[in-house]
Structure formats: structure tokens, C-alpha cells
ModelCIF file with pLDDT and N, C-alpha, C, O atoms, coordinates in Angstrom:
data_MODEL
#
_entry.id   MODEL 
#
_entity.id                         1 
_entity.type                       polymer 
_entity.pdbx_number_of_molecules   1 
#
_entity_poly.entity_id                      1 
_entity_poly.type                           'polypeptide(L)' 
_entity_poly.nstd_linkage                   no 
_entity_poly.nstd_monomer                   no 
_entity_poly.pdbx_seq_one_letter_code       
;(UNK)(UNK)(UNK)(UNK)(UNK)(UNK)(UNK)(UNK)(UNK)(UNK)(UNK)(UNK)(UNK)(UNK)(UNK)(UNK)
(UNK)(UNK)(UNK)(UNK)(UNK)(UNK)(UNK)(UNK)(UNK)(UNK)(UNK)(UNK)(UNK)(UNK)(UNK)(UNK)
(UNK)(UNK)(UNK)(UNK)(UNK)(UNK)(UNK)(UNK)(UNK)(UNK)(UNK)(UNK)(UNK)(UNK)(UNK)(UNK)
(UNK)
;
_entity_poly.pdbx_seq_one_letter_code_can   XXXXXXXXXXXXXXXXXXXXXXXXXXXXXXXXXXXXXXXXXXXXXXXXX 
_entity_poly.pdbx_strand_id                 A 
#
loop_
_entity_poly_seq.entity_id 
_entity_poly_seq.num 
_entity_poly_seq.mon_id 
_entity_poly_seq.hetero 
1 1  UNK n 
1 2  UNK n 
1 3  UNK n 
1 4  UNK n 
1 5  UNK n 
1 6  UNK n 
1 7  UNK n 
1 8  UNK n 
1 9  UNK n 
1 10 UNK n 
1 11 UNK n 
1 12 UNK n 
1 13 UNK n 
1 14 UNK n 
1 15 UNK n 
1 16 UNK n 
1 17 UNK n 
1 18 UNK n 
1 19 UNK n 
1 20 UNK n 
1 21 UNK n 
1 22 UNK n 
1 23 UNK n 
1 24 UNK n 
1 25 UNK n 
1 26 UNK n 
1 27 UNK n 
1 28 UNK n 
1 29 UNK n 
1 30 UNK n 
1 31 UNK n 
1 32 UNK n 
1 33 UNK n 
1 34 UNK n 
1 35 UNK n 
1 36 UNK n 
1 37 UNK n 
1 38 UNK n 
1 39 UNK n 
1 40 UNK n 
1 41 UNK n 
1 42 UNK n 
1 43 UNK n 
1 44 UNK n 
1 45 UNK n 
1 46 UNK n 
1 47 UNK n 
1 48 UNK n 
1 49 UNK n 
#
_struct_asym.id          A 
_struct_asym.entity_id   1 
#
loop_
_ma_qa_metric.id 
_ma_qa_metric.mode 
_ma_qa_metric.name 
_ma_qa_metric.software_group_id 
_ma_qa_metric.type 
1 global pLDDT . pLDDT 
2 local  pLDDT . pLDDT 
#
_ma_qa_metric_global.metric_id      1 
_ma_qa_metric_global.metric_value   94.41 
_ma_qa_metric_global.model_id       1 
_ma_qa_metric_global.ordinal_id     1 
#
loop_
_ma_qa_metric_local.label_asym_id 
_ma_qa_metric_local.label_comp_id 
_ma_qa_metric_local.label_seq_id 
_ma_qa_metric_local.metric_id 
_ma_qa_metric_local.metric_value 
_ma_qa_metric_local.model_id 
_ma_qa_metric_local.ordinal_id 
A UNK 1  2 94.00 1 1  
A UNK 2  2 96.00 1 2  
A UNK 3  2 96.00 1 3  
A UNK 4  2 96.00 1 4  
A UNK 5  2 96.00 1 5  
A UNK 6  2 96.00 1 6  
A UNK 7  2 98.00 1 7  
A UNK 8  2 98.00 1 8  
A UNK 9  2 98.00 1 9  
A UNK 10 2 98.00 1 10 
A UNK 11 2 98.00 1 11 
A UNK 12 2 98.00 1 12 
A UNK 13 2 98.00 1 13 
A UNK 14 2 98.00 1 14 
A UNK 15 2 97.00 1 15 
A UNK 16 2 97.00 1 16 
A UNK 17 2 97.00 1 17 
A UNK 18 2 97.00 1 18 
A UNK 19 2 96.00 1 19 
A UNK 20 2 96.00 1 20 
A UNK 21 2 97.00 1 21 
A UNK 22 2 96.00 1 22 
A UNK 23 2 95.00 1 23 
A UNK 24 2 97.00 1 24 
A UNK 25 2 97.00 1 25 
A UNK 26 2 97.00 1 26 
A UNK 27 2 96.00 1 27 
A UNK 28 2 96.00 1 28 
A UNK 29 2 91.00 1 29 
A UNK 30 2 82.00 1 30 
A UNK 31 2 75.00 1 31 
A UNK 32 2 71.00 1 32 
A UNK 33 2 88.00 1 33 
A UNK 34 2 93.00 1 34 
A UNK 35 2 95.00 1 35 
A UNK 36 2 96.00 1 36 
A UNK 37 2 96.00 1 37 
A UNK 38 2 98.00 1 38 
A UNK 39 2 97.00 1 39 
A UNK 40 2 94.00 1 40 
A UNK 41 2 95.00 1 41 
A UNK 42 2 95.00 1 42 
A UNK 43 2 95.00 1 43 
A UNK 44 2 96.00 1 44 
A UNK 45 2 96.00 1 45 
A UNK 46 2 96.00 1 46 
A UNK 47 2 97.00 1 47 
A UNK 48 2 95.00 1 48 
A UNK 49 2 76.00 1 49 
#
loop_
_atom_site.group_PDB 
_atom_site.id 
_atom_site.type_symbol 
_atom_site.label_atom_id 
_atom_site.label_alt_id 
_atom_site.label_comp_id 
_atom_site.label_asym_id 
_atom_site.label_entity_id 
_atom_site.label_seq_id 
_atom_site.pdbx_PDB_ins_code 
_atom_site.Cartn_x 
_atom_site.Cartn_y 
_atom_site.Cartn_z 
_atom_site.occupancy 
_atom_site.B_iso_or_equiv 
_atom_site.pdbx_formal_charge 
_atom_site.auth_seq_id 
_atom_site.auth_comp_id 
_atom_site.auth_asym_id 
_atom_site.auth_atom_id 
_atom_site.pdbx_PDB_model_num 
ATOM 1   N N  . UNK A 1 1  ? 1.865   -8.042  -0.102  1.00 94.00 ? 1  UNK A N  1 
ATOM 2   C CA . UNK A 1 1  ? 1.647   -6.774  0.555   1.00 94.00 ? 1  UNK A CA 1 
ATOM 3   C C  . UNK A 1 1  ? 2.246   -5.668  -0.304  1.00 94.00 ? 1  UNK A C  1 
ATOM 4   O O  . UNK A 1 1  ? 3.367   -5.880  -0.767  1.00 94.00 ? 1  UNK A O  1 
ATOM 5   N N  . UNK A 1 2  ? 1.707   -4.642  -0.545  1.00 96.00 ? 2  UNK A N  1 
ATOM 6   C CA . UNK A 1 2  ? 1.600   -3.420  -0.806  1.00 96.00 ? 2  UNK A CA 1 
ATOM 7   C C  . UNK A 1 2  ? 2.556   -1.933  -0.270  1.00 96.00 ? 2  UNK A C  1 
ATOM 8   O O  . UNK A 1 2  ? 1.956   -0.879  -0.484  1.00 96.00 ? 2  UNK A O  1 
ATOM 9   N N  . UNK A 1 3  ? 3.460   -1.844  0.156   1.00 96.00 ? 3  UNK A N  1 
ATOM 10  C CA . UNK A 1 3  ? 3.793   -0.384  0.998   1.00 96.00 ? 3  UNK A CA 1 
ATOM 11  C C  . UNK A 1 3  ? 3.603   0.717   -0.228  1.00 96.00 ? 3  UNK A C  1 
ATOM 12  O O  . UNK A 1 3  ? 4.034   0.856   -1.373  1.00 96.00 ? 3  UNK A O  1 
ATOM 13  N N  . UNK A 1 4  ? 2.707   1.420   0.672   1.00 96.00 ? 4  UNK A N  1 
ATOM 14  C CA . UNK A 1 4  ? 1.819   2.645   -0.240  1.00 96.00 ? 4  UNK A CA 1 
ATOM 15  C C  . UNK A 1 4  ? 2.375   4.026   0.842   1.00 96.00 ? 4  UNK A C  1 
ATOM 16  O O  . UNK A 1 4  ? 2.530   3.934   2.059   1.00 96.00 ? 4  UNK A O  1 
ATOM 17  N N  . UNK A 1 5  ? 2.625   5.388   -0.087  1.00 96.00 ? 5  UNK A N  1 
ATOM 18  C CA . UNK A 1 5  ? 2.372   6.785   0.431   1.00 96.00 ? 5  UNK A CA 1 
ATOM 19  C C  . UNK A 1 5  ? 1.248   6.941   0.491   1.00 96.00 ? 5  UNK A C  1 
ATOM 20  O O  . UNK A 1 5  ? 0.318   6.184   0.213   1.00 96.00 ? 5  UNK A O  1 
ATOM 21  N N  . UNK A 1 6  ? 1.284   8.390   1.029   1.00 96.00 ? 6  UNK A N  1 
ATOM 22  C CA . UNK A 1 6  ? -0.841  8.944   0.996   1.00 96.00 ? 6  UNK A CA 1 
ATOM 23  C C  . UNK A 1 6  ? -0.837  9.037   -0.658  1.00 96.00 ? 6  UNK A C  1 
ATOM 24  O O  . UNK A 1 6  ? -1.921  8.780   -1.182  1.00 96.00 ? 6  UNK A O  1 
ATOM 25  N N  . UNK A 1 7  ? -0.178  9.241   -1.186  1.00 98.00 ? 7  UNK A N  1 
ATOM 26  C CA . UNK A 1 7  ? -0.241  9.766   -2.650  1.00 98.00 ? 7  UNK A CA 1 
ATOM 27  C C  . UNK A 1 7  ? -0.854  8.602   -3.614  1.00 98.00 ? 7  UNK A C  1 
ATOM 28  O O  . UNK A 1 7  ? -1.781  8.644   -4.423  1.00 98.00 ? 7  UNK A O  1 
ATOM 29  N N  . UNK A 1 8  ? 0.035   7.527   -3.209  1.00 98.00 ? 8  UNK A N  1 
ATOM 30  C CA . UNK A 1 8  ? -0.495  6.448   -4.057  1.00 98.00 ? 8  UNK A CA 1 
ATOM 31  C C  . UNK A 1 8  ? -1.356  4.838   -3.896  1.00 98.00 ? 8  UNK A C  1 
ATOM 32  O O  . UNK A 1 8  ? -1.401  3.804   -4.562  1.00 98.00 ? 8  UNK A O  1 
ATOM 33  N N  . UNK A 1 9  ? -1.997  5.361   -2.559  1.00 98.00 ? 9  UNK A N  1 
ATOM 34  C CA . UNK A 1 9  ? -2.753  4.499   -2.010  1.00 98.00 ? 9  UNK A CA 1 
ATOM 35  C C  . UNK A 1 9  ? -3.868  3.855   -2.847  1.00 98.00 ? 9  UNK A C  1 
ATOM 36  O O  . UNK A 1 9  ? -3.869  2.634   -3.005  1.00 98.00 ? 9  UNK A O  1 
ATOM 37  N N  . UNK A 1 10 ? -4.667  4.510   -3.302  1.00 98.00 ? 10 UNK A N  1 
ATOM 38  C CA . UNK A 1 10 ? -5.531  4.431   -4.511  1.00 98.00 ? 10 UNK A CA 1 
ATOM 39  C C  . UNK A 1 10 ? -5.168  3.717   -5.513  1.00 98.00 ? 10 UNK A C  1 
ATOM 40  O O  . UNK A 1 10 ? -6.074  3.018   -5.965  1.00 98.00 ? 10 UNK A O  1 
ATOM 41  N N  . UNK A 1 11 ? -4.108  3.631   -6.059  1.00 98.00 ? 11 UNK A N  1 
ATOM 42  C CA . UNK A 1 11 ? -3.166  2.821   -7.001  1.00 98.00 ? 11 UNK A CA 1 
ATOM 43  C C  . UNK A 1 11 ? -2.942  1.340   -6.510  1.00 98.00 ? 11 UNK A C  1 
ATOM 44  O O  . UNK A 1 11 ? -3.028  0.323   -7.198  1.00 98.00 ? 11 UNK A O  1 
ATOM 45  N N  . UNK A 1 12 ? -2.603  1.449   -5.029  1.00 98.00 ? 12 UNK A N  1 
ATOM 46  C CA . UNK A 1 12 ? -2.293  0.044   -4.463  1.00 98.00 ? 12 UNK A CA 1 
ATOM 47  C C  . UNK A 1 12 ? -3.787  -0.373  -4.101  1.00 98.00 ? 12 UNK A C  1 
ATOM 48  O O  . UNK A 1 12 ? -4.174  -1.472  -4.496  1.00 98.00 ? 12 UNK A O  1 
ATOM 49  N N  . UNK A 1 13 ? -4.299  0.112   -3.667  1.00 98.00 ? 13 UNK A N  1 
ATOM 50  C CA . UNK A 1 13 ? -5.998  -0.648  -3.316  1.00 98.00 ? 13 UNK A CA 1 
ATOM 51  C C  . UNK A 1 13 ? -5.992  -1.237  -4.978  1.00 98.00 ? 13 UNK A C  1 
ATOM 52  O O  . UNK A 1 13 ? -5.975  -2.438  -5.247  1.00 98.00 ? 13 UNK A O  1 
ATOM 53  N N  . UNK A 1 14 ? -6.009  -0.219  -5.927  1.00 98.00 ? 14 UNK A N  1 
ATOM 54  C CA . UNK A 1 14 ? -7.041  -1.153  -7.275  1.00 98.00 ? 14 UNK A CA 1 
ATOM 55  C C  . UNK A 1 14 ? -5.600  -2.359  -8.178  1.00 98.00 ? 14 UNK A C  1 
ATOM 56  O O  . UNK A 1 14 ? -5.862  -3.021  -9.182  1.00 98.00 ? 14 UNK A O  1 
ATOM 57  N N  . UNK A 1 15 ? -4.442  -2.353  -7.611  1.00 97.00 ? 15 UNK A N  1 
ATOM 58  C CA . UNK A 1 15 ? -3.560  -3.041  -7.805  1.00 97.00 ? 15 UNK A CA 1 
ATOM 59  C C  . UNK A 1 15 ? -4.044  -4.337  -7.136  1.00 97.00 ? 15 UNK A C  1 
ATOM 60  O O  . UNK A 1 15 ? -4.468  -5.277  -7.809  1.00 97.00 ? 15 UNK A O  1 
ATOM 61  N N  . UNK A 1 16 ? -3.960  -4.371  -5.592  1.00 97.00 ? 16 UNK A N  1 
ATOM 62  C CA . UNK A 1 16 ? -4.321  -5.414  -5.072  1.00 97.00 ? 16 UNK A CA 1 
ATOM 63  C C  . UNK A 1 16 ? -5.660  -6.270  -5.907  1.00 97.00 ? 16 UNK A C  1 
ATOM 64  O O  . UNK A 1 16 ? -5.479  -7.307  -6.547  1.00 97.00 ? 16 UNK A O  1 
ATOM 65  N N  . UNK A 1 17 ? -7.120  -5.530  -5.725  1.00 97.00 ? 17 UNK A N  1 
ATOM 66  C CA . UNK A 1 17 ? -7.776  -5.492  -6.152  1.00 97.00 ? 17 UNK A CA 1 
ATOM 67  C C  . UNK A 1 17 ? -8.238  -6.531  -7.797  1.00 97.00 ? 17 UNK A C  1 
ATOM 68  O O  . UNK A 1 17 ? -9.057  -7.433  -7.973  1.00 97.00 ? 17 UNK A O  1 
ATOM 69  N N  . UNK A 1 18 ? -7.401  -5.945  -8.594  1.00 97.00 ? 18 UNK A N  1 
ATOM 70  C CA . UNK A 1 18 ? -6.718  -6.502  -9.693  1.00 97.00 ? 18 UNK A CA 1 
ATOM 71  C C  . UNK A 1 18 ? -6.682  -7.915  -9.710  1.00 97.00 ? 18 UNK A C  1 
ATOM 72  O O  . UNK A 1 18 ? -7.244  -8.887  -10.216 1.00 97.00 ? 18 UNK A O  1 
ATOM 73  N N  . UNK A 1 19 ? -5.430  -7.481  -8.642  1.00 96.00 ? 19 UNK A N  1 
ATOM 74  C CA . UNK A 1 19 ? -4.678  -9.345  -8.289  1.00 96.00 ? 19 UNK A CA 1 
ATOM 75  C C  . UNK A 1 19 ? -5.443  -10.210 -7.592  1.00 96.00 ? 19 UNK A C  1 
ATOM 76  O O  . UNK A 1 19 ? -5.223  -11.415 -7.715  1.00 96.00 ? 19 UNK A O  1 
ATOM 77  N N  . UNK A 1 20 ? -6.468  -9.744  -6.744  1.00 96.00 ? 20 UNK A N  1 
ATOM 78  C CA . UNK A 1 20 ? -6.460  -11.044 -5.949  1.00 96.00 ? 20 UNK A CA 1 
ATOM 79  C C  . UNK A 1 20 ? -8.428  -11.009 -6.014  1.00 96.00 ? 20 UNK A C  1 
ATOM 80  O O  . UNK A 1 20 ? -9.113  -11.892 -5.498  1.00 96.00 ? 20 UNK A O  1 
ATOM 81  N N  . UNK A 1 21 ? -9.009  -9.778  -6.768  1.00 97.00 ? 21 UNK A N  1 
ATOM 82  C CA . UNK A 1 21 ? -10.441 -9.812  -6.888  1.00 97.00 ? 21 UNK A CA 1 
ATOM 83  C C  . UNK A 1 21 ? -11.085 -10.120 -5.415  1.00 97.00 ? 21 UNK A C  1 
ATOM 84  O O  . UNK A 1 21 ? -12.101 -10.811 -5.345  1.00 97.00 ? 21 UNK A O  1 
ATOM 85  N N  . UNK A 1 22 ? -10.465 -9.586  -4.240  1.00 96.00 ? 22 UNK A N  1 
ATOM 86  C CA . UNK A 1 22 ? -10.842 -9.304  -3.228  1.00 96.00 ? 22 UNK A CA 1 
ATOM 87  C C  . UNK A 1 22 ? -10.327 -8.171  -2.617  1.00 96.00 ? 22 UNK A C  1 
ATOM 88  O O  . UNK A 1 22 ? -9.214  -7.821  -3.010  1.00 96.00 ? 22 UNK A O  1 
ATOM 89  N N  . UNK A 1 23 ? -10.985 -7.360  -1.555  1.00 95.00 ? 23 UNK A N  1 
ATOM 90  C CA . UNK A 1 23 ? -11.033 -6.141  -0.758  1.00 95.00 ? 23 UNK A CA 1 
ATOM 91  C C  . UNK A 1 23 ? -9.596  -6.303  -0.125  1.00 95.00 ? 23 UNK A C  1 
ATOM 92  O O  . UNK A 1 23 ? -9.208  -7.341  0.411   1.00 95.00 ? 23 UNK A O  1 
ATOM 93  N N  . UNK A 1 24 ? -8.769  -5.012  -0.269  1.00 97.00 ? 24 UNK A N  1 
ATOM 94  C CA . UNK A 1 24 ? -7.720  -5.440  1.109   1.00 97.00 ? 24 UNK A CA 1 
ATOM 95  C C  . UNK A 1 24 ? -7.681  -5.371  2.112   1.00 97.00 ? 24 UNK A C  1 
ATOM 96  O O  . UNK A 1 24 ? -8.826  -5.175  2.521   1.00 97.00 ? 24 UNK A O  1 
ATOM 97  N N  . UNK A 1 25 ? -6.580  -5.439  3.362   1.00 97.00 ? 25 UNK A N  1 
ATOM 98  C CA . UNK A 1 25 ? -7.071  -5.026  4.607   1.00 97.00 ? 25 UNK A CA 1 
ATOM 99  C C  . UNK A 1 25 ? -6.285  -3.702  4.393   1.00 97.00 ? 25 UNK A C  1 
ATOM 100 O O  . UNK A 1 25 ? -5.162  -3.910  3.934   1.00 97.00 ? 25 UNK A O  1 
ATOM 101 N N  . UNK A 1 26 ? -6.577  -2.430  4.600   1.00 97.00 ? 26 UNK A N  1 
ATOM 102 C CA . UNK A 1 26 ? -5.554  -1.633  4.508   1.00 97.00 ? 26 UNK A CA 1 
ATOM 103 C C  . UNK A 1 26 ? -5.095  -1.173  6.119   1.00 97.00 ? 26 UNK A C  1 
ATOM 104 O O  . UNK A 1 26 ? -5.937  -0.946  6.988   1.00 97.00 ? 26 UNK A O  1 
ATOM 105 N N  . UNK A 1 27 ? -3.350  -1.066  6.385   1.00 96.00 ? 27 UNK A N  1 
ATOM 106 C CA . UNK A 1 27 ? -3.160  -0.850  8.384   1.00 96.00 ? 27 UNK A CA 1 
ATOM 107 C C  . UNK A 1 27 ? -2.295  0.340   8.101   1.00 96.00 ? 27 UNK A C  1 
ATOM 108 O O  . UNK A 1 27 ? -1.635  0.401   7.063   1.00 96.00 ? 27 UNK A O  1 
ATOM 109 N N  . UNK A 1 28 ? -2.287  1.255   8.976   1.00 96.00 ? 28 UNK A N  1 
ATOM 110 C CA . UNK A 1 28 ? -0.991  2.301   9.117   1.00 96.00 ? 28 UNK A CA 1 
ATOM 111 C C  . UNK A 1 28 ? 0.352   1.170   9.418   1.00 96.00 ? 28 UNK A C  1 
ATOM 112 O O  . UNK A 1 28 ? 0.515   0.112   10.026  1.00 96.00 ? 28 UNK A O  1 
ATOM 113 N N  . UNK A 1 29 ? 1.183   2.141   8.568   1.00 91.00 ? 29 UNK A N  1 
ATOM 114 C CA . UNK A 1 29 ? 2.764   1.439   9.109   1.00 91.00 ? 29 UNK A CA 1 
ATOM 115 C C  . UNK A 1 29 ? 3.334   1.962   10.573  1.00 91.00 ? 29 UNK A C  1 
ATOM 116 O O  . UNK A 1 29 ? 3.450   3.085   11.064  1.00 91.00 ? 29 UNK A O  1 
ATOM 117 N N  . UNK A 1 30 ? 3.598   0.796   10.984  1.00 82.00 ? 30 UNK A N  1 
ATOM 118 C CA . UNK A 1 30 ? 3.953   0.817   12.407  1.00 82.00 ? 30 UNK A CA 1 
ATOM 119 C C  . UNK A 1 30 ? 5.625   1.566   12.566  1.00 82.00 ? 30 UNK A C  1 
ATOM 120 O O  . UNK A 1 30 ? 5.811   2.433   13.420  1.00 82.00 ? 30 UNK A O  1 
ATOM 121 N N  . UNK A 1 31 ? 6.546   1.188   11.808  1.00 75.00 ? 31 UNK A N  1 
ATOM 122 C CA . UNK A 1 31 ? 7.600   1.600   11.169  1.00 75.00 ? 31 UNK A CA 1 
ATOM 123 C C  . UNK A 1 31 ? 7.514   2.292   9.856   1.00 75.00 ? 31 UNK A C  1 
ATOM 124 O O  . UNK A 1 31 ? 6.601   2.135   9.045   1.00 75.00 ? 31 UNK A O  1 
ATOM 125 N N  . UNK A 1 32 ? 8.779   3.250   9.686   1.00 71.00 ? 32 UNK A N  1 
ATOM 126 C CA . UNK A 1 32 ? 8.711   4.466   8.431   1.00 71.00 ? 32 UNK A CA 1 
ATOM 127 C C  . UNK A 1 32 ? 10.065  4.051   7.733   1.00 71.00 ? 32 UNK A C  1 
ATOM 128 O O  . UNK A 1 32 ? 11.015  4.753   7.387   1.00 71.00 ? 32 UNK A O  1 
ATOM 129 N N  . UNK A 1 33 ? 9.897   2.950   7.653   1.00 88.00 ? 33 UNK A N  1 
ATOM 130 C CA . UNK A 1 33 ? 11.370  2.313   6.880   1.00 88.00 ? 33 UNK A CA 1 
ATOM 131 C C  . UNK A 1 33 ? 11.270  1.843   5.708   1.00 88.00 ? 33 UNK A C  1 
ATOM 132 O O  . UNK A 1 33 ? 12.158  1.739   4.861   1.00 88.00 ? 33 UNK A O  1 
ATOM 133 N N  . UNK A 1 34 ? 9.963   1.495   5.631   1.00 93.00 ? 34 UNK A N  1 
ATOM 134 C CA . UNK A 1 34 ? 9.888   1.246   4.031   1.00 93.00 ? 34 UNK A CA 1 
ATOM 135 C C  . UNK A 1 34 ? 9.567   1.964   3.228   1.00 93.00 ? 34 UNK A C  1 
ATOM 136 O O  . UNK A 1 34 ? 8.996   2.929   3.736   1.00 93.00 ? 34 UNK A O  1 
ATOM 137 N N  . UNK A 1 35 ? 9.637   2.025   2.037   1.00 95.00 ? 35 UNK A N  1 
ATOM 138 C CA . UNK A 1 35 ? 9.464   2.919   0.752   1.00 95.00 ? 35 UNK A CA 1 
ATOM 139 C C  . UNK A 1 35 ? 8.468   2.370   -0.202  1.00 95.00 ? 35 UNK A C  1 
ATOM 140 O O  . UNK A 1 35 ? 8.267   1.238   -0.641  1.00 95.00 ? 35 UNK A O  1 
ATOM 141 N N  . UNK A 1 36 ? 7.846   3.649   -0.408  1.00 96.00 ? 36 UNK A N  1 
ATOM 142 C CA . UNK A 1 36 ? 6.539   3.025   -1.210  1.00 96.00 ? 36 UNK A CA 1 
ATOM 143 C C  . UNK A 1 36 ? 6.749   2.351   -2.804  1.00 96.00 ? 36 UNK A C  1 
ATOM 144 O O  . UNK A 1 36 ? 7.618   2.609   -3.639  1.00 96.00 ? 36 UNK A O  1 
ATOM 145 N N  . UNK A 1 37 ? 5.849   1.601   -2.853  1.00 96.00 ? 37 UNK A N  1 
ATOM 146 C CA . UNK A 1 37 ? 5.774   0.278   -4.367  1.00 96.00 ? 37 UNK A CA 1 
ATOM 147 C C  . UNK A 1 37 ? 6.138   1.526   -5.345  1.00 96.00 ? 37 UNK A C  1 
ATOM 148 O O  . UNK A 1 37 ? 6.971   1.274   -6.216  1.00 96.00 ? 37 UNK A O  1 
ATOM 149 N N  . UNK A 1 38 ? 5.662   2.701   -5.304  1.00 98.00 ? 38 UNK A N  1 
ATOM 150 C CA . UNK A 1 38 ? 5.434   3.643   -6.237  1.00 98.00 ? 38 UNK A CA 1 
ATOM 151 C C  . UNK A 1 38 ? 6.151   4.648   -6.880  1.00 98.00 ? 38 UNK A C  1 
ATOM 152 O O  . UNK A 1 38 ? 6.130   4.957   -8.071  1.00 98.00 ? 38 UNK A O  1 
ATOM 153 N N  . UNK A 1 39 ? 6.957   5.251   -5.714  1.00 97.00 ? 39 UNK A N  1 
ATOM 154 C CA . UNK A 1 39 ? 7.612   6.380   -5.755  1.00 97.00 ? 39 UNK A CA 1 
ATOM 155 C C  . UNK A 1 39 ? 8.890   6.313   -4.730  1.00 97.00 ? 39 UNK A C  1 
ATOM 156 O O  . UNK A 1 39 ? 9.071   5.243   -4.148  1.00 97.00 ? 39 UNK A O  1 
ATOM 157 N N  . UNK A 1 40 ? 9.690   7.288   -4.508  1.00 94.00 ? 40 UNK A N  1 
ATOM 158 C CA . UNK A 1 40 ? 10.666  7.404   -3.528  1.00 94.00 ? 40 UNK A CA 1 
ATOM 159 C C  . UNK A 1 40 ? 10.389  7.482   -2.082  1.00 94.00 ? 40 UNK A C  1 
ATOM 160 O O  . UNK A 1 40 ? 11.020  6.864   -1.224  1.00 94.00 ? 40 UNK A O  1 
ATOM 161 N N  . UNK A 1 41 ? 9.321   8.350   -1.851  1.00 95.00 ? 41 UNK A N  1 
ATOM 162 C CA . UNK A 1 41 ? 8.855   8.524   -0.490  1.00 95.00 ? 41 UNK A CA 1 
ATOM 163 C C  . UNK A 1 41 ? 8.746   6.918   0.173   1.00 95.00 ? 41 UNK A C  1 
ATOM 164 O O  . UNK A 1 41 ? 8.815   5.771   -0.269  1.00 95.00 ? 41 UNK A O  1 
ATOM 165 N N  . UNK A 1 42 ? 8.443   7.857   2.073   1.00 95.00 ? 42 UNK A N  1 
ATOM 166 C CA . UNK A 1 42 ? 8.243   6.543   2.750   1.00 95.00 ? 42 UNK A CA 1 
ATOM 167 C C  . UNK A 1 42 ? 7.012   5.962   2.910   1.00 95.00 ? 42 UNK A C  1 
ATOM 168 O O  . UNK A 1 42 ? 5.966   6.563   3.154   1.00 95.00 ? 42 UNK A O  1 
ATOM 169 N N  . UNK A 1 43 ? 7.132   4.971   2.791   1.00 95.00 ? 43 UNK A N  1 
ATOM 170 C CA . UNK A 1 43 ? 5.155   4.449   3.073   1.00 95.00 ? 43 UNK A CA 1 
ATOM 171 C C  . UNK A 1 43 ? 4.608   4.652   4.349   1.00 95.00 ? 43 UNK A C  1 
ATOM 172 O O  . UNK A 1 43 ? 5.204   4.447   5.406   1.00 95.00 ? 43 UNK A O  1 
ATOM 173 N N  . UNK A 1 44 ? 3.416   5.075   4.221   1.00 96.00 ? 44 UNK A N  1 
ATOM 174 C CA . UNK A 1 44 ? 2.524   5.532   5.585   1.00 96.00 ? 44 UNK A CA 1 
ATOM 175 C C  . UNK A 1 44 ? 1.457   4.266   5.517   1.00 96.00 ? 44 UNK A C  1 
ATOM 176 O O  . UNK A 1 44 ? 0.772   4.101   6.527   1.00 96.00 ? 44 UNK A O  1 
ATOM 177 N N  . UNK A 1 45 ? 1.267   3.374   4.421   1.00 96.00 ? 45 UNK A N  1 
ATOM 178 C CA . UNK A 1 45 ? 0.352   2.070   4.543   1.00 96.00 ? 45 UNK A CA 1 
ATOM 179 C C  . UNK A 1 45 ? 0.976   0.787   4.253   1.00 96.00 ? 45 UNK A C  1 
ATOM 180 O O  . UNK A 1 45 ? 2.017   0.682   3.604   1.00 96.00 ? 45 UNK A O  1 
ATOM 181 N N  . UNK A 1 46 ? 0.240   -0.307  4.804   1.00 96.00 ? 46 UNK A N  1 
ATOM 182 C CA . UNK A 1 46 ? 0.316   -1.087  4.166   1.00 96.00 ? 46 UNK A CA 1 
ATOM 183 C C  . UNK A 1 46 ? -0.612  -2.148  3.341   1.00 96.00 ? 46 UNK A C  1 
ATOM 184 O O  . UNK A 1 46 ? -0.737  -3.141  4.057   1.00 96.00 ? 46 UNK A O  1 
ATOM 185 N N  . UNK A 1 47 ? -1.174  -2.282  2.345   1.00 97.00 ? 47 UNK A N  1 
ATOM 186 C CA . UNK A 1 47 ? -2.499  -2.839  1.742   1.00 97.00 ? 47 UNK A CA 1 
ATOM 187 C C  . UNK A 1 47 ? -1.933  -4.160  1.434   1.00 97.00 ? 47 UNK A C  1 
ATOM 188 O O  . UNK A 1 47 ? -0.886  -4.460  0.861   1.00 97.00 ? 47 UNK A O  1 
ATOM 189 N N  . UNK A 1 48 ? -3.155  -5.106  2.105   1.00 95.00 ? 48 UNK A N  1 
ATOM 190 C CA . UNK A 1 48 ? -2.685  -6.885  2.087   1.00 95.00 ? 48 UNK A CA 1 
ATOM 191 C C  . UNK A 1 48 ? -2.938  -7.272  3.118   1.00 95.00 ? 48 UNK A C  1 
ATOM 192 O O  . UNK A 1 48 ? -3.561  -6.550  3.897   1.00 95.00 ? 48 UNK A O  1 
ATOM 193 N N  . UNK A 1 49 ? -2.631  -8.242  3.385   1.00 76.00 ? 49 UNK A N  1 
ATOM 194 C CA . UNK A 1 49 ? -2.585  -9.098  4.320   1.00 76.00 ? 49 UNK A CA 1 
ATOM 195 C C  . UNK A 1 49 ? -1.285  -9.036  4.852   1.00 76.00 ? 49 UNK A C  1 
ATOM 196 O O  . UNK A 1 49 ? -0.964  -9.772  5.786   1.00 76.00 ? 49 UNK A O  1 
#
């Protein structure tokens, strides 16, 4: 799994993408506790399973 901002969502879709040569599921985060793969901010997704 993926924790993505709005900023770098796009990055984590073609990351996943990459890795696993299938579509992700992308869900809003239910909790604002995690921090995105990318940057400092908090993640608003999560891409994966």
C-alpha cells in the first residue's frame, strides 16, 4: 500500500502500476495519521490493496 497526498497521487498510481502491472484500488483515508510515501504532508489516499 501506497499513502499518497492530492499532490502526489499520480506518482503512486504509476508506482503501483510499475510494480504490480495491475490497476489499483485507490480509497480515501479514513484516518489523517499517516504521511505521504512522498513528501511531508498527510495522506488523503490510500493506493493498493
Amino acid at each position: 500500500m501506497i499513502f499518497t497526498c492530492e499532490e502526489h497521487i499520480d506518482i503512486a498510481i504509476d508506482e503501483y502500476v510499475d510494480e504490480t502491472e495491475q490497476a489499483p484500488d485507490i480509497a480515501p483515508m479514513d484516518n489523517n495519521e499517516k504521511q505521504c510515501s512522498f513528501c511531508e504532508k498527510k495522506a488523503v489516499y490510500v493506493v493498493g490493496n
